[in-house]
Phi, psi and omega in degrees: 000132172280129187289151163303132202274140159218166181243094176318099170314182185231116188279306184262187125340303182254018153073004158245148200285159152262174198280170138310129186310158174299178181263129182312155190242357197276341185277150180278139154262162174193189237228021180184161193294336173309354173267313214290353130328293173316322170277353166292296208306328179282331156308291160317316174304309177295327173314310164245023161290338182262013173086029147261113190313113136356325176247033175249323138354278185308293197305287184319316194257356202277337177207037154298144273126125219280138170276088171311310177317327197235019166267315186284315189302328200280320185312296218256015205268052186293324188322304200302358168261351169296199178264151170342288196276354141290327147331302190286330204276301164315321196263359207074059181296319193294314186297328165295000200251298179323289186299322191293356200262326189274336193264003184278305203316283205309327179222075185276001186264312171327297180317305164293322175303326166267345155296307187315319182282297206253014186063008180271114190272215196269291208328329172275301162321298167322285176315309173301277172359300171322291176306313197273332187240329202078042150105027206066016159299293153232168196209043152127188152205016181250154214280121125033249179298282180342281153344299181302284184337295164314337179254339162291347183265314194308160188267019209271297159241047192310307184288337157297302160317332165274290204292003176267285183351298123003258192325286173342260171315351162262025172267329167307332174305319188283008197059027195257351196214114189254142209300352206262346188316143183222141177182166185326151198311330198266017215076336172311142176214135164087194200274336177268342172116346255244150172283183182278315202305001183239342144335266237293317182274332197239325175322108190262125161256140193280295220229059156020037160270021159110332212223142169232130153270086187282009178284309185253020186184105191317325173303315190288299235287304194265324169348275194307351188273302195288356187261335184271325184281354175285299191263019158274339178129005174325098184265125199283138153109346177251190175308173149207357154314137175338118167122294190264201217256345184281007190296316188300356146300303182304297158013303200251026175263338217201096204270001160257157200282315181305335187283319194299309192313331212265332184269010150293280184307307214279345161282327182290340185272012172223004133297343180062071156208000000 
């Protein structure tokens, strides 16, 4: 199922939003669905003790549900303990390597435009592209706001998981995340994945209508993909293999060491370098 498409003004020059106030700390968490009713009604009271509009407030929250699918997903994250080649094996790598070579070939102007803004090349943008939707074929089926919610109530990554929440409503506010939205158990939108608090800091428009859709529209989807490794320490023009200096970029898409290596290689194997 494809999440509901939504869309992002460009707010700057570069086409990223600004942030959120930090996120409140007063609601209690906890570690199974009996609470997450209270901590919803507590939650709102601080959201808008912090200046989130009551009816934006409502609307958002009008068919949150505590999410077992992202309890179990959040739980259950095995793959990233495997070894390198079980990895690759697991995700497809090879096949990702194959499609990523014919889709840089189809849009080699997209690609060069974006390397030109953020120094970033296709090989990399690809291999995530790849990885996290299979090229945009899919991109989730679990509710959004639900998601975010649940995991800002769990106590695992309550304060992280609140300042996304947080990012989440003002994008509803702004009319860029409609509350019915569906996309991965963690919350990630779009073809790249992005959680909201990096919607909010790194969305970028691509294909220069004014607007960023990461859902619908592949330019904006890897733009904003090469502006978050850009604004991770992306340096144009160096390395990214384990070791040289764009790696501590790849770094910050991804906190497992098994993910960064299959997006180093599987980008060098289809930049050929």
């Amino acid at each position: 199922m494809r999440m509901t498409t939504f869309f992002l003004a460009a707010l700057t020059m570069a086409g990223v939003l600004h942030a959120l106030p930090a996120a409140a700390q007063g609601a209690q968490c906890g570690n199974n669905s009996s609470g997450f009713g209270a901590w919803v009604a507590d939650f709102k009271q601080e959201a808008a003790a912090n200046g989130v509009s009551r009816s934006v407030l409502d609307r958002a929250f009008a068919n949150v549900n505590y999410n077992r699918p992202t309890i179990a997903a959040d739980r259950g994250q095995k793959s990233f303990k495997l070894s390198f080649d079980a990895f690759m094996q697991k995700r497809g790598g090879a096949a990702i390597i194959s499609r990523g070579r014919s889709m840089k070939a189809a849009n080699q102007a997209l690609f060069a435009s974006i390397e030109r803004r953020f120094g970033v090349p296709a090989g990399p943008l690809i291999a995530i592209w790849g990885m996290e939707t299979g090229f945009g074929s899919y991109m989730g089926n679990q509710h959004t706001l639900s998601a975010v919610s649940t995991l800002a109530y769990d106590c695992r990554r309550s304060q992280y998981f609140t300042d996304q929440l947080y990012a989440a409503l003002q994008l509803v506010s702004e009319g860029y995340l409609s509350p019915q939205a569906k996309g991965a158990a963690h919350g990630e939108i779009g073809q790249t994945q992005f959680l909201p608090r990096n919607v909010v800091r790194f969305g970028a428009d691509g294909d220069g209508n004014g607007r960023v859709d990461m859902v619908g529209s592949r330019a904006d989807a890897l733009a904003s993909t090469a502006n978050f490794l850009k604004g991770h320490g992306w340096r144009a023009g160096a390395g990214y293999q384990p070791g040289e200096p764009n790696f501590v970029a790849i770094q910050g898409w991804n906190a497992a060491s098994v993910y960064q290596q299959a997006i180093a290689y599987i980008g060098q194997q289809i930049d050929g370098k």
